[in-house]
Phi, psi and omega in degrees: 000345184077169214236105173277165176229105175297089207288044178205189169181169174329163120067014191300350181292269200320309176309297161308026167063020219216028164319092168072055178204005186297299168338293183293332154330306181264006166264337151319319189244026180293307178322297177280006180269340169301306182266023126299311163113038174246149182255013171185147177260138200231109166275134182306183183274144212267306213309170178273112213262177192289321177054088144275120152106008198114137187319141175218158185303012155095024166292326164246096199265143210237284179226116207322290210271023132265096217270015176120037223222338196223159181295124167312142187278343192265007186042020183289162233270141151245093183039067174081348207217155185256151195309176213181290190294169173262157193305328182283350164135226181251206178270343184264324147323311230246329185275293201309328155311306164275005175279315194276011185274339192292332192278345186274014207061017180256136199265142193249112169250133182245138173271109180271114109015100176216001167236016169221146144225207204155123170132012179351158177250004158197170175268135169245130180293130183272088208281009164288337212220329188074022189201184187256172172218153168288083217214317204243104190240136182206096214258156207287345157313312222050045152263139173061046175246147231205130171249210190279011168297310167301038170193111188321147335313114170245174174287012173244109182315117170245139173283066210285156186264331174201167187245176198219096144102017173102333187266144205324162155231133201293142166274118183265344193263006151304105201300353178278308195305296211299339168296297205313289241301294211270350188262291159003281195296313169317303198287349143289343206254334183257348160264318173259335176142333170299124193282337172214208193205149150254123179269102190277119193038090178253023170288325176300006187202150160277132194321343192291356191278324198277330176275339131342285201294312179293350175253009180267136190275121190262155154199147186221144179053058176050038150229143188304171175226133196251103210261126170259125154215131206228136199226143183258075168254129193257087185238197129315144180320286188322275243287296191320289191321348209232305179307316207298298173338286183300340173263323175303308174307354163235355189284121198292347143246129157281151184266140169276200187182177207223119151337041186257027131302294211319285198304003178236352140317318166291320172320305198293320177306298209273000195225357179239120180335115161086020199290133162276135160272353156310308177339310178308325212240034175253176168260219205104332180204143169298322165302328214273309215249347178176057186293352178267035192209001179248149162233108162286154161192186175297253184225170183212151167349311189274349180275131155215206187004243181274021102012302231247173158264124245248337175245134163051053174278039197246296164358262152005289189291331189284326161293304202284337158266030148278289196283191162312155171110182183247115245221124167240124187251130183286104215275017135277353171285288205296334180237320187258326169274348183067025183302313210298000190011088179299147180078309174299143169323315200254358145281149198307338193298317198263003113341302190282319176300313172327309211269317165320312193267353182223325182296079162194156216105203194267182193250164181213105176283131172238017158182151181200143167205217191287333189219030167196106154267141168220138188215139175247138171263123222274346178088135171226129185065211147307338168283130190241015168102200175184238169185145196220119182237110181243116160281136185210025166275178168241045179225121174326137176237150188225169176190179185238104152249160164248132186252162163301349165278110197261144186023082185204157200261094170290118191243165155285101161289323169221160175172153189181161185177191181253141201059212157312107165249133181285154171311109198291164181274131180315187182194149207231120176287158164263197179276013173256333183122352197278183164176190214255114172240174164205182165184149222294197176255146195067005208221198221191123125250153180247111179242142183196165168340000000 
C-alpha cells in the first residue's frame, strides 16, 4: 500500500521558523522523501481556521474555500500588510505543492474537518436552546455559508453522537451542511488537487456522511480519481470495527481507520518494563483483524510529554513497516528526532525501502514467546517477503524456524538495538525452509532475498 508521511506536527509553522511558508517548506523535501521510498503526504487542514487568540493549526475551521486566498476577517497585519495566508502559506503555495509532490509520485490526503467549526462573524438566536450562539458565517470565500440551522440543535433532529471543544457543531442531515460538505470535498479533490481525506473525529458524525463522499465518482484532467480515505477514530478495536462497517458496506472506495489498539500496544513494547511479546501476536488490532483498512503508526500531532513513546521507538517503526497495513511515519520522529538516519541500517529510511521493496503478502507468526517474535511476509509479486526478528530480552537471542524460504540465502536488510551493533550474519535456509535467525538486544532484523 506504500508508506505515508504525516507532513506536519503541533505548532510545526512556529517550531520551524516556517510561519505562512510551510508549503513551501515541505516542497523543498519531496525528493528525498520520494527517494526514501515514501508514497503520500498526509497534510493539516488547508482551510482558513478561526485563529482566535493567534494563528492555529486548522482544527477551527472558519472557511472550507479559503485555502490562503482572502484577507483574514480579523485583518491582521503581516509585515504591514493585511493577512491574506493560512498559518501554511497561500492557495497557490499549497496547489504548487501538490503539483510537484504528483511529480515526485507522491499522493496529497488533506485533514477535512467536518463536525465543528468556529470564529462565526456574528451571533444568532437559537430559538431551541433559547439563548444566542456564534452561529452565523459569512465567510470572505462567499462559499459555504452557514447560519444557525447548519449546526444542532437545529430544526433538523440529528442522532449526533458527540460535540467537540465547545465549538459549534454541524447538522450534517441539514441538506445545506451535506451539499457544503460534498460540493467541498469535489472541489478539493478536482480543482486543487488532492488525492484523499484524513477524516478528522469521525466519533462527532455520522459515518454516512464520510460514505457520501466515497460513493461519489471524481476526475481530475479527463481522468478518474481513485479517492483514499482514512478516519481518525480513536477508539477500541469493536468500536473501529463498526464504524469501518457503517462506512465500508456500501462504499464504493473503501475506507481505513488509523490503527490506535495497535499504537499504544507498541507503546506498552517500547516503554513498559516485561511487555510479552506474545502480545504481538493476539488480535484485537486492525492490521491483525482487517489490514487491508488499518494505518499503523506511531505517535502523531495529538501525542505529547509521556503520551508519545517515549523509549526505544525505532522498535515500534520496525514493527509496523514490516507487517501489514498502510504504515504512517510522524514527521518529527523523521526529522526533528533523527530516527531517518539516511544511509544507515537502524533507520527509519531504511525501513521504509524495505518495506517497499519487500514487505508483501500475508503475514505468518513463526514463532513467538515472552522476549522473541518472529513473523514472515509471505511475499507477493515484486516483494518477495521477508522475516522479521524482534527482541526484547537484554541479550542477544537467536532461534531455529521454519519459513517459506526454501534453500535460500537470508542477508540482513535492516537492524538496530541497544548499544553498538554489528552487521548481524545472513542465514541459509534448508529445503524445509529452517533455518537459524537472531537479533541484537532490544532490537530487530529484517532478513530477505
Amino acid at each position: 500500500m506504500g508508506v505515508l508521511m504525516q507532513a506536519f506536527y503541533w505548532d510545526c509553522p512556529r517550531e520551524e521558523a516556517q510561519e505562512y511558508t510551510w508549503w513551501k517548506f515541505l516542497a523543498t523535501k519531496l525528493g528525498g522523501l520520494e527517494q526514501a521510498g515514501f508514497t503520500a503526504l498526509w497534510l493539516p487542514p488547508a482551510g482558513k481556521a478561526a485563529n482566535i487568540g493567534g494563528m492555529s493549526m486548522g482544527y477551527d475551521v472558519y472557511d472550507y474555500y479559503d485555502l490562503g486566498k482572502y484577507p483574514q476577517k480579523a485583518l491582521r497585519k503581516v509585515n504591514g500588510v493585511d493577512e491574506v495566508k493560512t498559518w501554511f502559506g497561500s492557495e497557490e503555495e499549497l496547489r504548487a505543492l501538490i503539483r510537484a509532490a504528483h511529480g515526485c509520485s507522491l499522493k496529497v490526503y488533506a485533514d477535512l474537518v467536518l463536525n465543528h467549526n468556529n470564529g462565526a462573524d456574528q451571533q444568532e438566536f437559537n430559538p431551541i436552546l433559547q439563548n444566542y450562539r456564534w452561529t452565523k458565517f459569512t465567510p470572505q470565500s462567499n462559499r459555504f455559508t452557514r447560519d444557525w440551522t447548519c449546526f444542532n440543535p437545529s430544526p433538523y433532529t440529528e442522532n449526533d453522537p458527540a460535540a467537540f471543544g465547545g465549538m459549534p457543531d454541524l447538522c450534517h442531515i441539514n441538506p445545506r451542511v451535506s451539499t457544503g460538505i460534498l460540493n467541498h470535498a469535489k472541489w478539493m479533490i478536482e480543482e486543487i488537487g488532492f488525492d484523499g481525506f484524513r477524516y478528522d473525529f469521525v466519533k462527532g458524525f455520522g459515518a454516512w456522511i464520510v460514505r457520501a463522499i466515497h460513493d461519489r465518482q471524481y476526475t481530475r484532467g479527463g481522468q478518474p480519481v481513485s479517492l483514499f480515505g482514512v478516519g481518525e477514530c480513536w477508539a477500541g478495536d469493536d468500536f473501529i470495527d463498526s464504524w469501518l462497517d457503517s462506512v465500508n458496506n456500501w462504499a464504493v472506495h473503501r475506507v481505513g481507520a488509523f490503527d490506535f489498539p495497535l499504537r499504544y500496544r507498541l507503546k506498552d513494547l517500547c516503554d513498559t518494563y516485561g511487555f510479552s511479546l506474545r502480545t504481538l501476536a493476539d488480535g484485537g488490532v486492525l492490521i491483525k483483524d482487517r489490514p487491508h483498512e488499518a494505518v499503523s503508526f506511531v505517535d502523531n500531532h495529538d501525542f505529547s510529554g509521556n503520551d508519545c513513546v517515549v523509549n526505544d521507538k525505532m522498535l515500534a517503526y520496525a514493527y509496523i513497516l514490516t507487517h501489514e497495513g498502510y504504515p504512517c511515519v510522524f514527521w518529527k520522529d523523521y526529522f526533528n528526532y533523527g530516527l531517518a538516519r539516511p544511509g544507515e541500517p537502524d533507520g527509519i529510511e531504511r525501513l521504509v525501502k524495505v518495506h517497499e521493496s519487500h514487505a508483501g503478502g500475508g503475514t505468518a507468526i513463526r514463532y513467538v514467546d515472552d522476549l522473541l517474535y518472529v513473523m514472515e511476509r509471505t511475499g507477493i509479486a515484486s516483494q518477495p517477503g521477508l522475516l522479521f526478528v524482534l527482541n526484547n530480552s537484554g541479550g542477544s537471542l537467536g532461534r531455529r524456524v521454519q519459513s517459506g524460504f526454501g534453500n535460500t540465502t537470508l542477508k540482513p536488510l535492516a537492524w538496530g538495538g541497544k548499544g553498538a551493533i554489528p552487521q548481524p550474519a545472513a542465514t541459509t535456509t534448508d529445503s524445509d525452509g529452517w533455518c537459524q535467525v537472531e537479533a541484537p538486544p532490544r532490537g530487530y532484523v529484517v532478513y530477505g532475498v
